[in-house]
N, C-alpha and C positions, 0 to 999 in steps of 0.2 A: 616893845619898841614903839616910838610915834613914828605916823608915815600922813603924807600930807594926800595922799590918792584915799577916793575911796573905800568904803569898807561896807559888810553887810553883817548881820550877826550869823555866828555860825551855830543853826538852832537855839538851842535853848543853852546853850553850854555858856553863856557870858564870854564868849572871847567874840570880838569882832576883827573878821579878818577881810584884806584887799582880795579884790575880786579875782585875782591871778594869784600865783601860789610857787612856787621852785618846785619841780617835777624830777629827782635825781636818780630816777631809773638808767639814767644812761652815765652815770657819774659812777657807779657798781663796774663797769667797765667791761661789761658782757654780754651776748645777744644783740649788740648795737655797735658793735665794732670797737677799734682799739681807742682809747679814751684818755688824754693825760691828765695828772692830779692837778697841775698847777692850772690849767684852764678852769676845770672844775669850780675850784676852791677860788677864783678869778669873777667866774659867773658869779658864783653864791653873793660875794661881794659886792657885786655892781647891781643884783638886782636889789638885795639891800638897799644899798645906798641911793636908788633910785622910787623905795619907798616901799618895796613887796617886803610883806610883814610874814609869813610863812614856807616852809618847807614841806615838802610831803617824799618819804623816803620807803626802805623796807629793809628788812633782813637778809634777804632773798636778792637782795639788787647786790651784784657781785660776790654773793657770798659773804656778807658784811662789807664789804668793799667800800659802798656809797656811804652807809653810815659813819666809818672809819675817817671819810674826807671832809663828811660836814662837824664831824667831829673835832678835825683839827682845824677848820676854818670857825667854829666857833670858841674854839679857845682863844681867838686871835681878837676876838669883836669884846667892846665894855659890858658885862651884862645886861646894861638897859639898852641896846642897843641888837639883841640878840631876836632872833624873829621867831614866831613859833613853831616848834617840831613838831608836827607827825612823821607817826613809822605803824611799821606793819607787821604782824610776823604769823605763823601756822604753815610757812613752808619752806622744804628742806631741799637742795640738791646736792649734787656730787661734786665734787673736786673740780669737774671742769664743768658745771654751771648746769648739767643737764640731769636728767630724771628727778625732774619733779614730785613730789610726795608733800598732800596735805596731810597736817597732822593738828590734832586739837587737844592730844590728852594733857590734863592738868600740867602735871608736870614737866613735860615740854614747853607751856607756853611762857609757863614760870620762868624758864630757864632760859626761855629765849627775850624775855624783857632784861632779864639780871644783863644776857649777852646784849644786847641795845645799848642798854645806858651806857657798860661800861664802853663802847663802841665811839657810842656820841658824846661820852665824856658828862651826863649830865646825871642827876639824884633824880630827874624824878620827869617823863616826857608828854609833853601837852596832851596829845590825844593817840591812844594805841588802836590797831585794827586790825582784826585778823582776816586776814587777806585773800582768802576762798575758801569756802565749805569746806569741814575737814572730811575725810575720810575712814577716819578711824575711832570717832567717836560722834555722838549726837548732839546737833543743834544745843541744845539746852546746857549739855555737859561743858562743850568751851566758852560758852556766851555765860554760865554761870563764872566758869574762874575768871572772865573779863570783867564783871563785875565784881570779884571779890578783890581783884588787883587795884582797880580804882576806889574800895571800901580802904584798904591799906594804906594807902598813897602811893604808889607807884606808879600809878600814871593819874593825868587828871583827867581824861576822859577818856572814853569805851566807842568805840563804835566798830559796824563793819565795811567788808568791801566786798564787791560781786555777788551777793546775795539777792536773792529774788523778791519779791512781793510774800508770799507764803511764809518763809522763811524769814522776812523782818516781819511781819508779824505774832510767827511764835516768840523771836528773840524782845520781842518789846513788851510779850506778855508776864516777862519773867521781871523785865529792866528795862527803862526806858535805854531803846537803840541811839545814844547822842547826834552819831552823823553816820550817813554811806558815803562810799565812793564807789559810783559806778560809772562805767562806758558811757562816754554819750559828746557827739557830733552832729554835724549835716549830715553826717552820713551813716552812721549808729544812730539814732534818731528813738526808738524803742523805747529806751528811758524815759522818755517825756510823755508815753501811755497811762503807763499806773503809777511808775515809783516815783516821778516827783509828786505828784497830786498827794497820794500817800505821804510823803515826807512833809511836804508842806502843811499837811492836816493833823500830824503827830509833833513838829517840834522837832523832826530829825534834819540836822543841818547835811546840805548835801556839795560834796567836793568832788566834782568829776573830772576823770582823767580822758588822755586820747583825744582831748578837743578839736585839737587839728588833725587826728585822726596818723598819730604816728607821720605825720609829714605831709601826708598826701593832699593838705589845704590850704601851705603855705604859699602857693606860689611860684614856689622853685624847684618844684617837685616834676621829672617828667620821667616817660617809660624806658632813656637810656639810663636814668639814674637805679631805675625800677630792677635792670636789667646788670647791673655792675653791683647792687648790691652784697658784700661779702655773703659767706659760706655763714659765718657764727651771729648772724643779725638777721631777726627772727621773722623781719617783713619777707625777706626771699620768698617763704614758702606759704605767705599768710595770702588768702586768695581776693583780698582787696587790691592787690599789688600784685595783679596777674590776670592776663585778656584782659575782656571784654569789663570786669566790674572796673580794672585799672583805669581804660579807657574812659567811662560815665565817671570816675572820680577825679580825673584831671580834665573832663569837660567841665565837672561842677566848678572849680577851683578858677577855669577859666573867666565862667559867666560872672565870678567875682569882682573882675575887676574894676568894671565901671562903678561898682558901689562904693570897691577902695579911692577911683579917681575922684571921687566925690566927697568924701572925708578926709583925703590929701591924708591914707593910710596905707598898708600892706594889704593883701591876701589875705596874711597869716591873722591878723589883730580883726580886720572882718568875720573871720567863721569864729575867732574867738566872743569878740562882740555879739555874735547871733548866738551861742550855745547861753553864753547870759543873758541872754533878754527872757528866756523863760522863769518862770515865776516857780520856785522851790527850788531854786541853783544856789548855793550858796555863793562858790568859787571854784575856777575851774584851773587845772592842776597843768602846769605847760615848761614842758624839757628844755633844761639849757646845759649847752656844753661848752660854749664860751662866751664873754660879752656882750659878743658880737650877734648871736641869740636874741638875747635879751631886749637888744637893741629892736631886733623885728617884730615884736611884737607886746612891746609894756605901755603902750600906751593906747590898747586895747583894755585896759586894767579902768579907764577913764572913758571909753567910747563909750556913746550909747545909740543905737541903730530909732531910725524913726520907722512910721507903716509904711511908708511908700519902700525902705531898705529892705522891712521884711516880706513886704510880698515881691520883691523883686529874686530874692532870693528861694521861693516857694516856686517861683516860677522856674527860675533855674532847676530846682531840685526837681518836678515835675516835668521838664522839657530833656534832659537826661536823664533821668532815669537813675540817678545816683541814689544807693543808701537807702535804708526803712524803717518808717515808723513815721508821726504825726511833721508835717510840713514847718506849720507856721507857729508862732504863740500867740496868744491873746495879750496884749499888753492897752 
């Protein structure tokens, strides 16, 4: 599709994509509470139409659930007009969303792209990634059928996701790794140690998720919301979203907003604007569940922060005490 925002290239693979992305983890309808189709498939459209050129989904997100809705919202759009899919797969749950199990054996993953496409309704999906280290087999074993799947045409590129420095480079010793997606925030920060340098040095395009850190950097985020979150939505128990780390994440969030009142922006499109300003980000991956989302933050997809925004926010991160890993970028 053409889009009139920004674009970077996503490593070496020839697709260039908008520096934001549709995040449809929460579109799968599970672990983030009760979620309706039609908002969903509502979002997907408007960010569309407001120029975001990709998706990024999983197998895993509802139990096909997620892939099933952008499935039917891309039956609806003209082919030239269709944004690029990623998806994920190498994980398995139960019935009702829980006990997770990586798996990598050939035959499984095979089985789990046949189940994607027909899912998403599509022959053949931009880029596949399997989505944690497996456990049941080695490095080499499913990063070779990822390769063999993209030799066939079944997907047109390979990459992974949540994998470390070590482990992308055994997997690039075999085949060039196309893209990661890893964790990375103000407040995940880590990332920005080895694996982008690394990524930027090999050609691997890099799609991070959690930018806003599951919520906690929009703005609108505070500890009664922290505190009412349901039973089957996964921040309850995640220890970002509890005490005292809670507390230094919603002071960071705070000292944000003079940078927003100066961009005549959000919170949210701020911490997103700062995870791209480093250099080997390709695009960073951000959840919508209705319009109204989308709204808070796509024009952050266009921001660009100056030095006086980043060290303001270096500062905040250091005067809280939020988050770890490397403060500032060099730009």
């Amino acid at each position: 599709m053409k889009t009139t925002l920004p674009t970077r290239p996503l490593g070496r693979t020839g697709i260039d994509i908008t520096l934001l992305g549709i995040g449809a983890w929460a579109m799968g309808g599970n672990m983030w509470g009760p979620q309706d189709d039609a908002d969903s498939i509502a979002a997907i459209r408007h960010a569309i139409d407001n120029g975001i050129n990709w998706i990024d989904t999983a197998a895993v997100y509802g139990n096909g659930h997620s892939e099933t809705v952008i499935g039917r919202a891309l039956k609806e759009m003209p082919a030239d007009s269709r944004p690029f899919v990623f998806t994920k797969g190498g994980i398995v749950r139960d019935s009702q969303g829980l006990n997770p199990r990586r798996i990598g054996e050939r035959a499984h993953l095979r089985a789990e792209v046949e189940a994607s496409l027909q899912r998403l309704q599509l022959d053949v999906v931009d880029l596949y990634q399997v989505h944690w280290p497996a456990d049941d087999v080695p490095l080499e074993d499913y990063w070779g059928t990822m390769l063999e799947l993209k030799a066939e045409g079944k997907v047109r590129h390979v990459g992974l996701s949540n994998h470390d420095l070590p482990a992308l480079e055994r997997a690039d010793a075999l085949g060039h790794v196309e893209t990661l997606q890893p964790p990375f925030s103000m407040i995940r920060r880590d990332t920005a140690q080895d694996i982008l340098p690394w990524c930027r040095d090999h050609g691997t395009g890099v799609i991070c998720y959690s930018p806003m850190q599951a919520g906690l950097l929009t703005g609108s985020f505070t500890r009664e919301r922290a505190e009412a979150l349901p039973d089957n939505d996964w921040r309850k128990s995640n220890p970002e979203f509890t005490g005292d780390k809670l507390e230094r994440n919603l002071a960071l969030a705070e000292a944000l907003r003079p940078i927003a009142a100066k961009h005549d922006t959000s919170v949210a499109s701020i911490a997103l604007a700062w995870a791209l300003s480093w250099p080997g980000l390709s695009g960073a991956i951000v959840g919508a569940r209705s319009p109204g989302q989308v709204d808070s933050w796509i024009d952050a997809a266009s921001l660009q922060l100056d030095s006086e925004d980043l060290d303001a926010v270096a500062q905040a991160i250091e005067t809280t005490g939020a988050g770890i890993g490397p403060q500032r970028p060099t730009i």
